[in-house]
N, C-alpha and C positions, 0 to 999 in steps of 0.2 A: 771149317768156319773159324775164321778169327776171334781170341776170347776180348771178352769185351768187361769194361770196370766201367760204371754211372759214378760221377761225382757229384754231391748234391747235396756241397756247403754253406751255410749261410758265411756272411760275414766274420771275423775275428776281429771285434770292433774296436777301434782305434790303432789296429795295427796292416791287417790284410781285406782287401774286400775278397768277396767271395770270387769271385771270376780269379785273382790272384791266387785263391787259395789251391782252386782246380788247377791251375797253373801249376804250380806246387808239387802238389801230389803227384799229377802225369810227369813230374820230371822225376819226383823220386822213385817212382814206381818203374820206370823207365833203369835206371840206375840199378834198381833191384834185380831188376832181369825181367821184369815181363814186357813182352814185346807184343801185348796184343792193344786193342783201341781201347781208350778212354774216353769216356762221353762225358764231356764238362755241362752240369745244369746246376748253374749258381742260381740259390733259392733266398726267398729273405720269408720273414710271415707278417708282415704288412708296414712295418716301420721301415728304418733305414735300409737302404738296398733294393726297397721293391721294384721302381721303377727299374732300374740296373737288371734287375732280374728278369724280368718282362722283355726288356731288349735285348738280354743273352736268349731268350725263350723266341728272337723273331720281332718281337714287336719294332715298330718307331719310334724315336726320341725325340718329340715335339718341345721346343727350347720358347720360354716368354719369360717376360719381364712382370711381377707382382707383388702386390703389398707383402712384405715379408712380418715377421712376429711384432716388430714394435713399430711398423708404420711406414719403415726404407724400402726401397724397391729393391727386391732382390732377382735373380738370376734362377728361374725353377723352368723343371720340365716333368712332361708324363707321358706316357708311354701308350700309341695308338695303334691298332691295327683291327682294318674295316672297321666296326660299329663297334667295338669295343676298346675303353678306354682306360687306364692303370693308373691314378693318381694316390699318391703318397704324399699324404698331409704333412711331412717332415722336410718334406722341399719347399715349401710355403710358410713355413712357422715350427719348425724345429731348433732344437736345442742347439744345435752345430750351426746357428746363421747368425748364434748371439757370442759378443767375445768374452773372453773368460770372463769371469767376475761382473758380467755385464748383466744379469740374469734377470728379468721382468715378470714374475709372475702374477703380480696384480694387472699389468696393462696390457699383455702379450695377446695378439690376435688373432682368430683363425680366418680373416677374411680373404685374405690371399689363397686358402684351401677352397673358398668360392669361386675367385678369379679363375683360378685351373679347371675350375671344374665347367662352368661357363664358355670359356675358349674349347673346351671339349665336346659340349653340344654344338655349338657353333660348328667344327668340323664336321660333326653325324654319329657322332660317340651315341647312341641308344643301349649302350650298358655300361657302366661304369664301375669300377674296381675300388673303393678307395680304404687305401693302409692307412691306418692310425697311430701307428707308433712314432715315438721321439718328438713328440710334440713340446713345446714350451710354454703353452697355452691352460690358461682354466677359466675359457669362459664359455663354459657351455656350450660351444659351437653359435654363440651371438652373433659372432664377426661375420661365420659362411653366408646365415642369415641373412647381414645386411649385404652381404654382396650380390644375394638376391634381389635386393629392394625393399626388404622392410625396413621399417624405422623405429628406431626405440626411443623413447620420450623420457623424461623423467615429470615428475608430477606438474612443472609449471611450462610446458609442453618442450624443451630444449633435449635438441640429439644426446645421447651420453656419450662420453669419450669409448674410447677401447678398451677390452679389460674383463676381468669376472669380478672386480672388486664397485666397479663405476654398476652394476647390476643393482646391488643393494638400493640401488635411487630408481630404478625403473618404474613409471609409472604406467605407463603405457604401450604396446607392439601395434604399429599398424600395419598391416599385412596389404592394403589395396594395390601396392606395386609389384608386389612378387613375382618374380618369375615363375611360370605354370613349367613344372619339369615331371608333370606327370608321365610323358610319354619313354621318360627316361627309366631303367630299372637300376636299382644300386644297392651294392654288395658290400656289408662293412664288413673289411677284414683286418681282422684283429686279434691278437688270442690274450685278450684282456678282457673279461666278463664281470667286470665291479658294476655296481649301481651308480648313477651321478650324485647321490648324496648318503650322509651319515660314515660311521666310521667304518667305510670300506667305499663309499664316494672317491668321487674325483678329487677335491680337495683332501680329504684327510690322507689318504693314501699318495695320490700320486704329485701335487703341490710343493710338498718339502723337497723335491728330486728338483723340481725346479726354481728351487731358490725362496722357497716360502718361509717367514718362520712361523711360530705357532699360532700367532694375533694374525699374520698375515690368513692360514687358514680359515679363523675366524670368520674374518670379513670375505674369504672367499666363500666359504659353504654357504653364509648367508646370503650372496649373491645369486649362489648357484640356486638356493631353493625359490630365491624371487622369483627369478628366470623360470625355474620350471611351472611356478605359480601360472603365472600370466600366460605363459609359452603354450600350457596344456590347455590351457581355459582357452585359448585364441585359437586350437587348430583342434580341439572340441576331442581329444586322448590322451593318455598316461600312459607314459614309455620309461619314468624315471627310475623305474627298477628294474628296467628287463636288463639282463646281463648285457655290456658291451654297453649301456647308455654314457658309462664313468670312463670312457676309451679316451684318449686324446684330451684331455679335461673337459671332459663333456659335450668333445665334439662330435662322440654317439649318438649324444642326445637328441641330437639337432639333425643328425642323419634320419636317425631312428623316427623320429615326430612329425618332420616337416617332407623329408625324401622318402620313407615310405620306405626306406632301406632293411634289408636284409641283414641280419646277422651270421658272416660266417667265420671260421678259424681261416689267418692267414694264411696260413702255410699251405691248408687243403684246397684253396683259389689259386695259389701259386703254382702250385703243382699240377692241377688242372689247365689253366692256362699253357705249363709248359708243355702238355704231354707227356706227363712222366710215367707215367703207365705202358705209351708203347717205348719209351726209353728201356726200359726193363728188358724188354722182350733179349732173350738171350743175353743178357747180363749174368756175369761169376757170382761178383761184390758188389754192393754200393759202400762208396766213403762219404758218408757225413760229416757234420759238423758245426761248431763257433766257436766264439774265445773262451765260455763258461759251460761247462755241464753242470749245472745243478738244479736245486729245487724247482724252480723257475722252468726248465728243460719242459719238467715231465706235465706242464699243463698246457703245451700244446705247442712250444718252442719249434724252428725249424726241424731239429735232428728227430724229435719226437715224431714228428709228420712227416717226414721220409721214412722211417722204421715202419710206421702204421701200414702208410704204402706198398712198402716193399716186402711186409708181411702177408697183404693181400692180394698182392699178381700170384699167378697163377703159371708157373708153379714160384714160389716163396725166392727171394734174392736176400740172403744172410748179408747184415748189414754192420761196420763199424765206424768209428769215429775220431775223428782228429779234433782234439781243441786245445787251447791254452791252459786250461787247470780243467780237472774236472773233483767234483766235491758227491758226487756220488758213488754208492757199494757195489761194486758188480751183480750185487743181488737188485738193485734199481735200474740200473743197466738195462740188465733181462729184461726184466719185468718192459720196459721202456721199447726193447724190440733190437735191441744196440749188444750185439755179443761181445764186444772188445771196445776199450777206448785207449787211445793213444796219445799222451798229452804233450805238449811243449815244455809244462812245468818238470816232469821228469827227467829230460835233460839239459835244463837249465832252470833250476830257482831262486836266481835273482831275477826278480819279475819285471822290472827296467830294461833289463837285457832282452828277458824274453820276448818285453813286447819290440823291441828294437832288430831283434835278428828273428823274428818270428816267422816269415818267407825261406831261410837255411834250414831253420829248425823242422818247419813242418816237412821238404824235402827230407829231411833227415828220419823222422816220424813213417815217410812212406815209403822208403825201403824197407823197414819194420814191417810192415806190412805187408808190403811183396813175399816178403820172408814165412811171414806167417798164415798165409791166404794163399798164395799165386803159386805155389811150385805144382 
């Protein structure tokens, strides 16, 4: 039987997407001497890459045109096959749609995460996937909201603009147009479990990444608490603290209240999705991976959720890692599921460089590999 290596990196972001990265490896690996299959399953854990990943995993690549983060029509797609649907809130209102220094975090909308989601029932999507990460947004999830149909009023009955900062004026949610998407089920995947407000909220924590400063916060958390105000009184529950509410700037929230949505770890939906489990089946190695091993990794990060996986097939697939630095002890490693990491930084640390040759580099990375795994 031909030996067989599962690759199953996330992205190395701003330099390799993950499908790149498998790319990669099966050639260094190749170069090392092992001449047996490589199974490329490019994974993401709900932000950038998901849909991507979905489509390496089988799925369709349904392409539309949507309100993007400040109100322009952008260029988004998600990811369909039969009744289920992979929507990644960062194709609609993500940080990578705004140009440098362009950065909106009082106005930025999640309404276009409605729009995709919308065109997805419309096709027969009865389950829905949706990743929260790399969003540009802190407003509660208002925007998806209205792309339902509600209306948000401010006190002398006039729509509010866009935004988590235009919240603090909210005086009223009329819910009589909503679209009824009960029949629909949805899974937030995410592996960010903050609360929508206080200091570990969606504004204090995740606001300043996108361009907040500290007054800006201000007026954002006081928006966000309006909004939960009214938002819970109008659909008659409290969701503001369940983990994952603070995902997307609050665009949990609004999963979590009004969709009836599920909280799960990204990575563990991805991997389910892809079938990564009978991937395994007679696998040597799995390569993991992304640009950062560190703290961050071990709460639920791609690589982390591959190890978990690959520790629980039956019988057990010893798993290592490629990424661009990693800031973790081999003793976190272990612990993490990850026997070895392989990093870019160690043969090249000039980090400009790294991330500019970072496609040779990791080829370079997996014949290390081969070397040390495959004979």
């Amino acid at each position: 039987m031909n030996e067989q290596v599962v690759v199953a990196s996330d992205k190395f972001k701003g330099s390799l997407p993950a499908a790149e990265v498998a790319a990669r490896v099966a050639a260094g690996l190749a170069r090392g001497g092992f001449g047996g299959e490589v199974v490329a399953v490019p994974v993401a854990d709900g932000g950038d890459g998901t849909v991507d990943a979905a489509v390496a995993a089988g799925y369709r690549r349904v392409e539309l045109g949507v309100r993007g983060p400040v109100g322009k029509p952008v260029t988004a797609s998600f990811a369909l096959r039969g009744d289920i649907a992979v929507i990644e809130a960062a194709q609609a209102c993500g940080l990578a749609l705004l140009p440098p220094g362009e950065l909106a975090p009082l106005t930025a909308t999640t309404r276009g995460v409605g729009e995709l989601i919308l065109t997805a029932v419309r096709m027969g999507a009865k389950r829905i996937v949706l990743g929260v990460g790399g969003s540009a947004t802190s407003d509660g999830g208002a925007g998806l909201i209205q792309a339902f149909g509600a209306r948000l009023n401010d006190a002398s009955g006039y729509e509010l603009p866009p935004g988590g900062a235009a919240l603090g004026r909210l005086g009223k949610i009329d819910l009589s147009r909503l679209r009824d998407l009960s029949g629909v089920e949805f899974l937030l995947a995410s592996d960010v479990d903050n609360p929508l407000l206080g200091p570990h909220g969606a504004a204090a924590v995740y606001a300043p990444q996108k361009g907040a400063s500290p007054d800006d916060v201000r007026v954002l958390e006081a928006g966000l608490e309006r909004w939960a105000d009214l938002a819970e009184e109008a659909a008659s529950s409290r969701v503001r603290d369940a983990p994952g509410a603070g995902a997307a700037g609050g665009l949990g929230f609004a999963a979590l209240l009004f969709l009836g949505a599920r909280m799960r770890p990204g990575i563990e939906v991805l991997l389910e999705l892809a079938s990564f489990g009978e991937r395994l089946d007679g696998a040597r190695l799995v390569i993991t991976g992304e640009g950062s091993l560190d703290e961050q990794t071990l709460r639920g990060k791609a690589p982390a959720g591959v190890a978990r996986a690959a520790a629980a097939h039956e019988p057990p697939v010893p798993v290592v890692a490629v990424a661009g630095r990693s800031t973790l002890t081999d003793s976190q490693l272990r612990e993490a599921g990850i026997a070895a990491a392989y990093t870019v930084s160690d043969l090249e640390p000039d980090a400009d460089r790294s991330m500019a040759e970072a496609g040779p580099l990791v080829e370079l990375l997996a014949e290390r590999i081969a070397a040390d795994w495959l004979r």
